[in-house]
Jmol script that loads the backbone (N, CA, C; Angstrom):
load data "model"
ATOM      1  N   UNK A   1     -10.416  -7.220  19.308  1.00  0.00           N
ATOM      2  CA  UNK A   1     -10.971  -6.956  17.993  1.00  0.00           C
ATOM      3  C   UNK A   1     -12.091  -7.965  17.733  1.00  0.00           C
ATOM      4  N   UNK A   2     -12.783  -7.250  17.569  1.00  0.00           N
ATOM      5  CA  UNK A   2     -14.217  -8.077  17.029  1.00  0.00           C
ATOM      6  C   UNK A   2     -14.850  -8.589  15.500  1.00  0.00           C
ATOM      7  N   UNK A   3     -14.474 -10.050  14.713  1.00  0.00           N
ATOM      8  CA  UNK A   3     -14.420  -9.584  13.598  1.00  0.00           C
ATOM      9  C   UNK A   3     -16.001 -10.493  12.993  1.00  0.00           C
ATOM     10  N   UNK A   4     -16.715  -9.127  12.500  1.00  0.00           N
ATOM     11  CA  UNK A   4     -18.382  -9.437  11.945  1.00  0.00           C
ATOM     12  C   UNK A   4     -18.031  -9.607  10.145  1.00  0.00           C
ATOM     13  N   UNK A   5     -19.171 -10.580   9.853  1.00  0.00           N
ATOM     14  CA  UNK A   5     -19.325 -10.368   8.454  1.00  0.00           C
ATOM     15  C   UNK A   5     -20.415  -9.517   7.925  1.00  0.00           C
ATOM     16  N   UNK A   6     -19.746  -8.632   6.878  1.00  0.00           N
ATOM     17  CA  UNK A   6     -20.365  -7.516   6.664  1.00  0.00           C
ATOM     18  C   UNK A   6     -21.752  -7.788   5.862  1.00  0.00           C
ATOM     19  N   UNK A   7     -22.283  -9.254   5.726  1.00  0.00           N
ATOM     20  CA  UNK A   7     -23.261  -9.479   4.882  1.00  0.00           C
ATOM     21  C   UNK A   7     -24.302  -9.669   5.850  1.00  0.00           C
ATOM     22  N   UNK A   8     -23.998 -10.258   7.182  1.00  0.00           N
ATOM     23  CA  UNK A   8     -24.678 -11.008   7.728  1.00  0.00           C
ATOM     24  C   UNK A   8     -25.334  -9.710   8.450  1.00  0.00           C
ATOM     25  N   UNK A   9     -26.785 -10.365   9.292  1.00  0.00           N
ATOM     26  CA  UNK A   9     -27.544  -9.284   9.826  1.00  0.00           C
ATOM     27  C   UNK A   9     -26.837  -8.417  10.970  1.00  0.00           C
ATOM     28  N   UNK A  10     -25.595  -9.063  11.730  1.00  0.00           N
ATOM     29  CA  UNK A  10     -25.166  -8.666  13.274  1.00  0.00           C
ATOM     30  C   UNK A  10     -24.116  -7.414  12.241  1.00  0.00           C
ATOM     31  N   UNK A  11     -23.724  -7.468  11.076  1.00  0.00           N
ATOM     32  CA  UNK A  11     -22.617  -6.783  10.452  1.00  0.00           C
ATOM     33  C   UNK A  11     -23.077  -5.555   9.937  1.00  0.00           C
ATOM     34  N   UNK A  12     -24.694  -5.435   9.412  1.00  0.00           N
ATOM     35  CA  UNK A  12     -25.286  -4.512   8.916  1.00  0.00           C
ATOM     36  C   UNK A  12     -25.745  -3.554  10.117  1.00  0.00           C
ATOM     37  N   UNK A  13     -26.521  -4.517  11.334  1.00  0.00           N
ATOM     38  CA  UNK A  13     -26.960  -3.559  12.500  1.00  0.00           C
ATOM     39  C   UNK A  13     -25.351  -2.898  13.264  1.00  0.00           C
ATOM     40  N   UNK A  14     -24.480  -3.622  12.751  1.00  0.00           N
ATOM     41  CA  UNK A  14     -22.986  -2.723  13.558  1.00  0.00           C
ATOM     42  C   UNK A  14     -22.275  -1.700  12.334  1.00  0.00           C
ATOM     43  N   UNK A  15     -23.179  -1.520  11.275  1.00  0.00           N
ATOM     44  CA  UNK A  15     -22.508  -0.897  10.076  1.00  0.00           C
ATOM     45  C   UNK A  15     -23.430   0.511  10.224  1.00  0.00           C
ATOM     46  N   UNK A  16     -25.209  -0.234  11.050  1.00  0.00           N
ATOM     47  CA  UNK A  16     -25.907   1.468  10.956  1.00  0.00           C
ATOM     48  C   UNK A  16     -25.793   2.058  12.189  1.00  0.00           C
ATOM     49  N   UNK A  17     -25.300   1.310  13.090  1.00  0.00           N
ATOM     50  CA  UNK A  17     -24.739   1.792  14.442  1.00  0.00           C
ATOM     51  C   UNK A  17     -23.838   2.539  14.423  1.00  0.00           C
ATOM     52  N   UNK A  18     -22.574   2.764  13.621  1.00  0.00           N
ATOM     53  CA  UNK A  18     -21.695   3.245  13.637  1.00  0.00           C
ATOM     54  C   UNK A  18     -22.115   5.022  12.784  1.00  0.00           C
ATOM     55  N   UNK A  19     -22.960   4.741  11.908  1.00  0.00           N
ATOM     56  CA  UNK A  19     -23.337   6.227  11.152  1.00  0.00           C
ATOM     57  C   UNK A  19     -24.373   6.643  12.154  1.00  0.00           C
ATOM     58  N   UNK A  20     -25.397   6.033  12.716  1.00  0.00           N
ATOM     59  CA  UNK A  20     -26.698   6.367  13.414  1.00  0.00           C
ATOM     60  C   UNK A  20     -26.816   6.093  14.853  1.00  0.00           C
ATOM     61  N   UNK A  21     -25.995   6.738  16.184  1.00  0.00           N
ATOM     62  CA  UNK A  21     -25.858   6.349  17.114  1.00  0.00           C
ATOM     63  C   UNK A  21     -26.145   6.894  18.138  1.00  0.00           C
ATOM     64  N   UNK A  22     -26.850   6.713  19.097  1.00  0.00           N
ATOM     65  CA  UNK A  22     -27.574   5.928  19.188  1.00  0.00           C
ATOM     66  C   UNK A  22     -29.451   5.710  18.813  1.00  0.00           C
ATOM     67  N   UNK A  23     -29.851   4.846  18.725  1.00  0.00           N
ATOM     68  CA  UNK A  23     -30.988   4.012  17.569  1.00  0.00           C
ATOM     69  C   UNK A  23     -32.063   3.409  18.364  1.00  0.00           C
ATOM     70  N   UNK A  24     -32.877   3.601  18.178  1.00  0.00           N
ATOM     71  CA  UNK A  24     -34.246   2.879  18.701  1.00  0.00           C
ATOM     72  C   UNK A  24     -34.223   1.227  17.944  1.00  0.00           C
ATOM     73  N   UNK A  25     -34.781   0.486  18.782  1.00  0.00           N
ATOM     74  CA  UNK A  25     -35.389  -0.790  18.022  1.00  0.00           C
ATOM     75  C   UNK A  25     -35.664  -0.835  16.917  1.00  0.00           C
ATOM     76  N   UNK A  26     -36.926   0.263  17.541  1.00  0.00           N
ATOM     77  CA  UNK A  26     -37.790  -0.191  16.243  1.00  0.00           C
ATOM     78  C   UNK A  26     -37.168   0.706  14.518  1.00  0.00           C
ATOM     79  N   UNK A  27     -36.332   1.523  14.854  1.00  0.00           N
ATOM     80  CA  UNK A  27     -36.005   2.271  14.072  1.00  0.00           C
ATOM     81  C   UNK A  27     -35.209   1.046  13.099  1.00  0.00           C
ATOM     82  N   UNK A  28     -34.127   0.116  14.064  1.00  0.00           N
ATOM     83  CA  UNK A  28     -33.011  -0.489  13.161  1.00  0.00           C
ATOM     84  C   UNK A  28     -33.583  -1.542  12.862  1.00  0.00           C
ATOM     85  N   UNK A  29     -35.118  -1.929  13.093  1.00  0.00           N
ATOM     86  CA  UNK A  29     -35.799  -2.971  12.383  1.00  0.00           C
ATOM     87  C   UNK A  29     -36.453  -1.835  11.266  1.00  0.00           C
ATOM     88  N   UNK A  30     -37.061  -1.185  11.080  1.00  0.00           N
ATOM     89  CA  UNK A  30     -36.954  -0.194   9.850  1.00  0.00           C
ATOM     90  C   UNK A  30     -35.988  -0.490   8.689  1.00  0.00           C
ATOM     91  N   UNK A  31     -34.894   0.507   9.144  1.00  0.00           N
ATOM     92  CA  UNK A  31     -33.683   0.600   8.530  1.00  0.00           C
ATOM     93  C   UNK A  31     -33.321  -1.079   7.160  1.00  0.00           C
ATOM     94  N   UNK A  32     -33.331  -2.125   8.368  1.00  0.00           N
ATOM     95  CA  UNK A  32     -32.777  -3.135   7.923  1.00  0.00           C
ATOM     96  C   UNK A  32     -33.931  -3.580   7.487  1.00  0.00           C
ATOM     97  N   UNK A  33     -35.360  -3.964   7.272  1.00  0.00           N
ATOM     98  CA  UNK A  33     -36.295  -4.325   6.541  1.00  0.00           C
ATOM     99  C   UNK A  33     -35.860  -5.765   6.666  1.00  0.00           C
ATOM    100  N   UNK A  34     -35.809  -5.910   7.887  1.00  0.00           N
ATOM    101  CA  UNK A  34     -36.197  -7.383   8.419  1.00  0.00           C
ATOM    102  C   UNK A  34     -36.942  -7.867   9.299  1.00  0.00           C
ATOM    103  N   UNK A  35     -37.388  -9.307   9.493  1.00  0.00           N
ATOM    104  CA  UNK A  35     -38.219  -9.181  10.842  1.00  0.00           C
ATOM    105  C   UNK A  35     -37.540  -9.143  11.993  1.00  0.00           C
ATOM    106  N   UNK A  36     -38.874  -9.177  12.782  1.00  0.00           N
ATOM    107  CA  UNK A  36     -38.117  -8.603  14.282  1.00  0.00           C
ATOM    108  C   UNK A  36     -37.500  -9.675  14.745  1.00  0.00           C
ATOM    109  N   UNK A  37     -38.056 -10.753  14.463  1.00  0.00           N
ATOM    110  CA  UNK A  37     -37.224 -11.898  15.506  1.00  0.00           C
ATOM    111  C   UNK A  37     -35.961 -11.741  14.983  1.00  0.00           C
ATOM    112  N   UNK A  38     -35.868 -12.100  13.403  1.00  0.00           N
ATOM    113  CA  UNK A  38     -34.171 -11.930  13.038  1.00  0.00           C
ATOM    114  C   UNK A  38     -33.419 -10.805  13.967  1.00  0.00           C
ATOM    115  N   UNK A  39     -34.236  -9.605  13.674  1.00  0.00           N
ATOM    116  CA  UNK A  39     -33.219  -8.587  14.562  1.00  0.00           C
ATOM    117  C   UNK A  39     -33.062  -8.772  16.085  1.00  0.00           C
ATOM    118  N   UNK A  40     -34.445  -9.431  16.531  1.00  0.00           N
ATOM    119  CA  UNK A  40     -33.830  -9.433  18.119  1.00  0.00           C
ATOM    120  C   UNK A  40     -32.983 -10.630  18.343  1.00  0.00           C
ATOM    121  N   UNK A  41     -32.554 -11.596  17.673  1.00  0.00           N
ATOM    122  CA  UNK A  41     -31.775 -12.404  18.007  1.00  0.00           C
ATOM    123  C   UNK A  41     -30.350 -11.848  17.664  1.00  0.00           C
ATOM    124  N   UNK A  42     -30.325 -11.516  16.455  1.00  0.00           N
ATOM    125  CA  UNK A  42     -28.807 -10.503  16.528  1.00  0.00           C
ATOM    126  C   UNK A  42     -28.476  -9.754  17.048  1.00  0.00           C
ATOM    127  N   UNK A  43     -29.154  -8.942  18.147  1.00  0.00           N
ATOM    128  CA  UNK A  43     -28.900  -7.602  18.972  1.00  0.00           C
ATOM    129  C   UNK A  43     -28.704  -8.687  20.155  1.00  0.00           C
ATOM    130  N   UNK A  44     -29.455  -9.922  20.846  1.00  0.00           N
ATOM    131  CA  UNK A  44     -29.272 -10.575  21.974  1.00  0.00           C
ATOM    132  C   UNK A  44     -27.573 -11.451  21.758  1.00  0.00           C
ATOM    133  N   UNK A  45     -27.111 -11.572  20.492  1.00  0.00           N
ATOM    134  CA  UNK A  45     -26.329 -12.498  20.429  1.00  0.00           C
ATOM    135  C   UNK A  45     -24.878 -11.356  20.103  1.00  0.00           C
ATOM    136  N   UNK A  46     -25.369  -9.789  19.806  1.00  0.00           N
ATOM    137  CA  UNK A  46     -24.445  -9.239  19.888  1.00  0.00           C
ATOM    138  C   UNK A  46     -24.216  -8.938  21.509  1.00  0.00           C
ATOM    139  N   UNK A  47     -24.974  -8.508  22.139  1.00  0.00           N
ATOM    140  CA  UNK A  47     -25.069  -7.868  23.196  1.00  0.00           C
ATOM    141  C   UNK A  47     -24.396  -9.165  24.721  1.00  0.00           C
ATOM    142  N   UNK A  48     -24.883 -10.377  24.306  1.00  0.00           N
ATOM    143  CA  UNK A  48     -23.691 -11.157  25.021  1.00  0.00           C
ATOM    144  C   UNK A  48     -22.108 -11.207  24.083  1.00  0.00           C
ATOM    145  N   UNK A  49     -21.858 -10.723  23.411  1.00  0.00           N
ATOM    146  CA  UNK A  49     -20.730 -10.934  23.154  1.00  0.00           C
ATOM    147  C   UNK A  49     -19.918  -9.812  23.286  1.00  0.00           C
ATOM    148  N   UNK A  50     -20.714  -8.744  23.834  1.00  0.00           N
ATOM    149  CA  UNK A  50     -20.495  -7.304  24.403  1.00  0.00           C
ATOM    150  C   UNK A  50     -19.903  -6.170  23.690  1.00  0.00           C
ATOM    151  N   UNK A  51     -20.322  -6.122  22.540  1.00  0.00           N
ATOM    152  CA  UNK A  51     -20.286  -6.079  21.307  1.00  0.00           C
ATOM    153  C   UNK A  51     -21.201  -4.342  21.585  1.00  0.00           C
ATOM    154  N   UNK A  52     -22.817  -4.504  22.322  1.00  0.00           N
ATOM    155  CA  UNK A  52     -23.626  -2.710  22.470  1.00  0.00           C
ATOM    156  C   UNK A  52     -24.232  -3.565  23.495  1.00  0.00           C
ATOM    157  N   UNK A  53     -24.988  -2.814  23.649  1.00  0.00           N
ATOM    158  CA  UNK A  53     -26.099  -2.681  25.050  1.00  0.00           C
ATOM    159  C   UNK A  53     -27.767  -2.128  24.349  1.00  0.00           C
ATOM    160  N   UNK A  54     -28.260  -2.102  25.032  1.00  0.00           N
ATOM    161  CA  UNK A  54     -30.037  -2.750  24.956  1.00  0.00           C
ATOM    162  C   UNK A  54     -30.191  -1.618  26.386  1.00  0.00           C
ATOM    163  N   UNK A  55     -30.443  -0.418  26.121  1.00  0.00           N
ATOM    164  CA  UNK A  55     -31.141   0.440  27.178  1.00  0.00           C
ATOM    165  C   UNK A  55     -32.540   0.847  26.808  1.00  0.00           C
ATOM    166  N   UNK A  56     -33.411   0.683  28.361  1.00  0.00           N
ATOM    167  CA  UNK A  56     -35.041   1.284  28.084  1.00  0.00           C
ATOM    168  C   UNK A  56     -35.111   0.018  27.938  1.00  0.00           C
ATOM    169  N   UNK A  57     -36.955   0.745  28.061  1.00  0.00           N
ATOM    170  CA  UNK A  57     -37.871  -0.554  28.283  1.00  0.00           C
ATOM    171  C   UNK A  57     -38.910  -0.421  27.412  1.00  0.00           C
ATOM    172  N   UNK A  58     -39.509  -1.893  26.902  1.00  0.00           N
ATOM    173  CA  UNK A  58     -40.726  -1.625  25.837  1.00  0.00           C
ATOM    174  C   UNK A  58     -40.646  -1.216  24.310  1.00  0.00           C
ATOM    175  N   UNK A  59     -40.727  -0.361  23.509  1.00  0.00           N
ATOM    176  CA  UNK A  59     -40.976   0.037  22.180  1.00  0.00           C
ATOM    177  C   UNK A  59     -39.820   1.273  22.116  1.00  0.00           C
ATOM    178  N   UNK A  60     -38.928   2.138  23.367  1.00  0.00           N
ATOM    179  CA  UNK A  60     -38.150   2.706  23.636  1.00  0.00           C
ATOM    180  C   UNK A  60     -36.675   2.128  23.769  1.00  0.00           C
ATOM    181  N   UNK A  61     -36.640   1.002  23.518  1.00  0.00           N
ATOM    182  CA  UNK A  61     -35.423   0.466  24.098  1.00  0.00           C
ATOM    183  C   UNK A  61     -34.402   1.330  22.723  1.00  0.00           C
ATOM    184  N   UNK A  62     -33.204   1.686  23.159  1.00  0.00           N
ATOM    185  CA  UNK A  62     -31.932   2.448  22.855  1.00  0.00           C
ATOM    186  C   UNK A  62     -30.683   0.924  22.304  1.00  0.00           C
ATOM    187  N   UNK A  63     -30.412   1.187  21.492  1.00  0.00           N
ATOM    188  CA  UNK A  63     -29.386   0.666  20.965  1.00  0.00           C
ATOM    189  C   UNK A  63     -27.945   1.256  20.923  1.00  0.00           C
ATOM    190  N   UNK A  64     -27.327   0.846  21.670  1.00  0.00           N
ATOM    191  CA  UNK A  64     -25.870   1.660  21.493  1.00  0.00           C
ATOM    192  C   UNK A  64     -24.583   0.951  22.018  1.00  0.00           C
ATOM    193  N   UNK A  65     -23.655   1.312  21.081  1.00  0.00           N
ATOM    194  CA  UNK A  65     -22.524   0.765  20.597  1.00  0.00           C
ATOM    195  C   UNK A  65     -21.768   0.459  22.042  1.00  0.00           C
ATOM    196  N   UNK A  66     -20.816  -0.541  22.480  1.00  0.00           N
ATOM    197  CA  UNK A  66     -19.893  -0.439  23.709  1.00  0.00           C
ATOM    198  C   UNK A  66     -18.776  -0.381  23.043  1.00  0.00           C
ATOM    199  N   UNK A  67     -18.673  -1.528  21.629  1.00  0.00           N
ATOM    200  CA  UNK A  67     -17.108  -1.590  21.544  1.00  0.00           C
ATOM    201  C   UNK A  67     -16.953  -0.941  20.154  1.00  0.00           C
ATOM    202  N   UNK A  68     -15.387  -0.637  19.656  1.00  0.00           N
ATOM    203  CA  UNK A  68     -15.649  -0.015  18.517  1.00  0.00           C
ATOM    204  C   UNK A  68     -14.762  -0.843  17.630  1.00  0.00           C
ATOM    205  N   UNK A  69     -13.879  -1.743  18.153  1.00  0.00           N
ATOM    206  CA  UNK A  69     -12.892  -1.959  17.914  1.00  0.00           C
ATOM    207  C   UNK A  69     -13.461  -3.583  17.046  1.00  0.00           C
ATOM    208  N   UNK A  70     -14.146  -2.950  15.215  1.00  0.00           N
ATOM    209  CA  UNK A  70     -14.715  -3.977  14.958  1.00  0.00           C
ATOM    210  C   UNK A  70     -14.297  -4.189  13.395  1.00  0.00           C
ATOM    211  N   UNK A  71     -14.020  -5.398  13.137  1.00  0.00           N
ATOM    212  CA  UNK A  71     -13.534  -5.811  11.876  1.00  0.00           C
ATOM    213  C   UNK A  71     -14.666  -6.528  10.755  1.00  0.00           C
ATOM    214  N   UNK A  72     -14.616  -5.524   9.857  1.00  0.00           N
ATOM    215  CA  UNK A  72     -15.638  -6.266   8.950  1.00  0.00           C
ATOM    216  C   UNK A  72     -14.914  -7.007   7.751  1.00  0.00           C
ATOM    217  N   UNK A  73     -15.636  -8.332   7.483  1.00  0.00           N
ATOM    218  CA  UNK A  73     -14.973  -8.996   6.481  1.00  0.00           C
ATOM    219  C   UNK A  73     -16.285  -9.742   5.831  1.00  0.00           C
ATOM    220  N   UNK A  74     -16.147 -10.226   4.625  1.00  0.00           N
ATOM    221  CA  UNK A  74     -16.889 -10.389   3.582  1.00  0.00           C
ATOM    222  C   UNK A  74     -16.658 -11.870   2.825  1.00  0.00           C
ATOM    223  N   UNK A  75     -17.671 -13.006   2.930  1.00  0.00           N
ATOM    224  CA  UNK A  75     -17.568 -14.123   2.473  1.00  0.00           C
ATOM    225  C   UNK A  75     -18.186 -14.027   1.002  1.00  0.00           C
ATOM    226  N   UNK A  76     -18.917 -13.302   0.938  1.00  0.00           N
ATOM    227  CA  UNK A  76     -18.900 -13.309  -0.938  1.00  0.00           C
ATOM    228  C   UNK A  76     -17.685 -13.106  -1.944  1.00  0.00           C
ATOM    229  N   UNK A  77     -17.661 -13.544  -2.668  1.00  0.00           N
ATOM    230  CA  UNK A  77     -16.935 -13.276  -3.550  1.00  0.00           C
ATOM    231  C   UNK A  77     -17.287 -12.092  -4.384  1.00  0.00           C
ATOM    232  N   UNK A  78     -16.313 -10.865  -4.869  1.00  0.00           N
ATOM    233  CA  UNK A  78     -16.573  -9.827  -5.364  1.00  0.00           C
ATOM    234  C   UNK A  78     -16.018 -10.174  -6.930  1.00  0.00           C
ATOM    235  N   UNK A  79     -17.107  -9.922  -7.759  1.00  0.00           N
ATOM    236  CA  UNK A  79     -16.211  -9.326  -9.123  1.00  0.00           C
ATOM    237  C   UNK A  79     -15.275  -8.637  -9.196  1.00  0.00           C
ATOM    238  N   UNK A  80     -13.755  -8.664  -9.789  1.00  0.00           N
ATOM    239  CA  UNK A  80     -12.911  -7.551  -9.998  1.00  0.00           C
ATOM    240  C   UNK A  80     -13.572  -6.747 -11.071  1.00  0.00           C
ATOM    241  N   UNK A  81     -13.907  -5.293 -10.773  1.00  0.00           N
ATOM    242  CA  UNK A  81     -13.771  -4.282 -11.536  1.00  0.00           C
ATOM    243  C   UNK A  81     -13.076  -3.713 -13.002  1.00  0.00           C
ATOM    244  N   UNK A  82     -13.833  -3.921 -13.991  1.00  0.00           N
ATOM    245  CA  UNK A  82     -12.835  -3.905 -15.166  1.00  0.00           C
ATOM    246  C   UNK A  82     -12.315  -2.733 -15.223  1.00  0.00           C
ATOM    247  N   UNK A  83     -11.158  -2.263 -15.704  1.00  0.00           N
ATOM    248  CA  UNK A  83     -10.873  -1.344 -15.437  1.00  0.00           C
ATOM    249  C   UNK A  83     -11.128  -0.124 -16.584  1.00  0.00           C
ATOM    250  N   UNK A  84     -11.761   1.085 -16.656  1.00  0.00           N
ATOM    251  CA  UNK A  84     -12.238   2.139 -17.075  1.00  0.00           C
ATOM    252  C   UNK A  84     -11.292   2.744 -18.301  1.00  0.00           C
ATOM    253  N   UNK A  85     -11.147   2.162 -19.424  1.00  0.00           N
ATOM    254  CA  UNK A  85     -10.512   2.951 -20.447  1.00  0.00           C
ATOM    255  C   UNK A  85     -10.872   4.296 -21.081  1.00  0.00           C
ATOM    256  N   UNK A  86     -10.174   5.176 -21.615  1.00  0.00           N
ATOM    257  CA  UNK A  86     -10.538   6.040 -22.094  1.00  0.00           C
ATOM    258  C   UNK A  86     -11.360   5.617 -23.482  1.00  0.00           C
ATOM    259  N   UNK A  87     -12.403   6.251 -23.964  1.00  0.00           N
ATOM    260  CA  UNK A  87     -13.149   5.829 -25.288  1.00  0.00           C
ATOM    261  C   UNK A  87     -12.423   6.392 -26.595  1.00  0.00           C
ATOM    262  N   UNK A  88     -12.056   5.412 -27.573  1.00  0.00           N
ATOM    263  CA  UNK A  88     -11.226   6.149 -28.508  1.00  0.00           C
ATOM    264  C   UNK A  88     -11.947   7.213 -29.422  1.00  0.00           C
ATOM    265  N   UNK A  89     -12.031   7.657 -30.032  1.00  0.00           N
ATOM    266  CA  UNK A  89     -12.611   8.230 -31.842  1.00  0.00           C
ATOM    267  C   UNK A  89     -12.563   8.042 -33.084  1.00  0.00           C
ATOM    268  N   UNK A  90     -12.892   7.075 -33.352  1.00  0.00           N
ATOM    269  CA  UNK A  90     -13.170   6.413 -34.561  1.00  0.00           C
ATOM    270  C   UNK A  90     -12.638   7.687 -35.902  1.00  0.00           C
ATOM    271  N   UNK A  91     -13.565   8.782 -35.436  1.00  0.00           N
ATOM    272  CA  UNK A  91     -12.840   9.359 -36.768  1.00  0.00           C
ATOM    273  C   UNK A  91     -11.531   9.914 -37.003  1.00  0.00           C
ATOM    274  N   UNK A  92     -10.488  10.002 -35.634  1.00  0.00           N
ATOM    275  CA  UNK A  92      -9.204  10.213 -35.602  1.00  0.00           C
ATOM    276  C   UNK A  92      -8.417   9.159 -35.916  1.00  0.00           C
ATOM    277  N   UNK A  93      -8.905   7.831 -36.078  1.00  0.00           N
ATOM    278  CA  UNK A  93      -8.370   6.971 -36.353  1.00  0.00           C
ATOM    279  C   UNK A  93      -7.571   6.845 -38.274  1.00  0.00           C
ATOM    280  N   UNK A  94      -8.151   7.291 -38.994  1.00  0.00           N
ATOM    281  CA  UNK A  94      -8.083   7.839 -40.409  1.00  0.00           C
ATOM    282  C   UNK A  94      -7.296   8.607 -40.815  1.00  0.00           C
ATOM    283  N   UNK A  95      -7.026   9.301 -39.559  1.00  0.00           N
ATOM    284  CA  UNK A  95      -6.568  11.034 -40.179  1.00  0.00           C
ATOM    285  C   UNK A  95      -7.584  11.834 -40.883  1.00  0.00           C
TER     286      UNK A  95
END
end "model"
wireframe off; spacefill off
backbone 0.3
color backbone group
């Protein structure tokens, strides 16, 4: 089990991997609206940890998944959700 944080850049490129598979480079530098170095260091640092693979050569290179078996977890802290009451009516309130 492989466990990514879902904030970080290696968590997002394994979050559009999983809906969009398989992905051009240049597409999941698109997608993620980051620069390239950020992304090519997260695809090199996924890809030794054997995590996808890097097929093709040049502006063609293929992105695609090896393992699936991946755990996402989350270092932000989330607001709890207040919870959704029904809205009363003021004028039933009277009779």
């Amino acid at each position: 089990m492989i466990e990514v944080d879902e904030d970080s850049i290696e968590g997002r490129i394994l979050r559009i991997l999983l809906e969009a598979y398989p992905i051009t480079k240049r597409e999941l530098q698109k997608e993620l609206k980051a620069p390239p170095k950020k992304v090519e260091m997260a695809l090199i640092s996924l890809q030794r940890r054997g995590v996808l693979g890097i097929e093709g050569t040049g502006d063609t290179r293929f992105i695609t998944l090896v393992r699936a078996d991946i755990l996402f977890h989350s270092r932000k802290r989330r607001k709890a959700e207040k919870p959704i009451l029904p809205k009363s009516d003021p004028g039933n309130m009277f009779g």
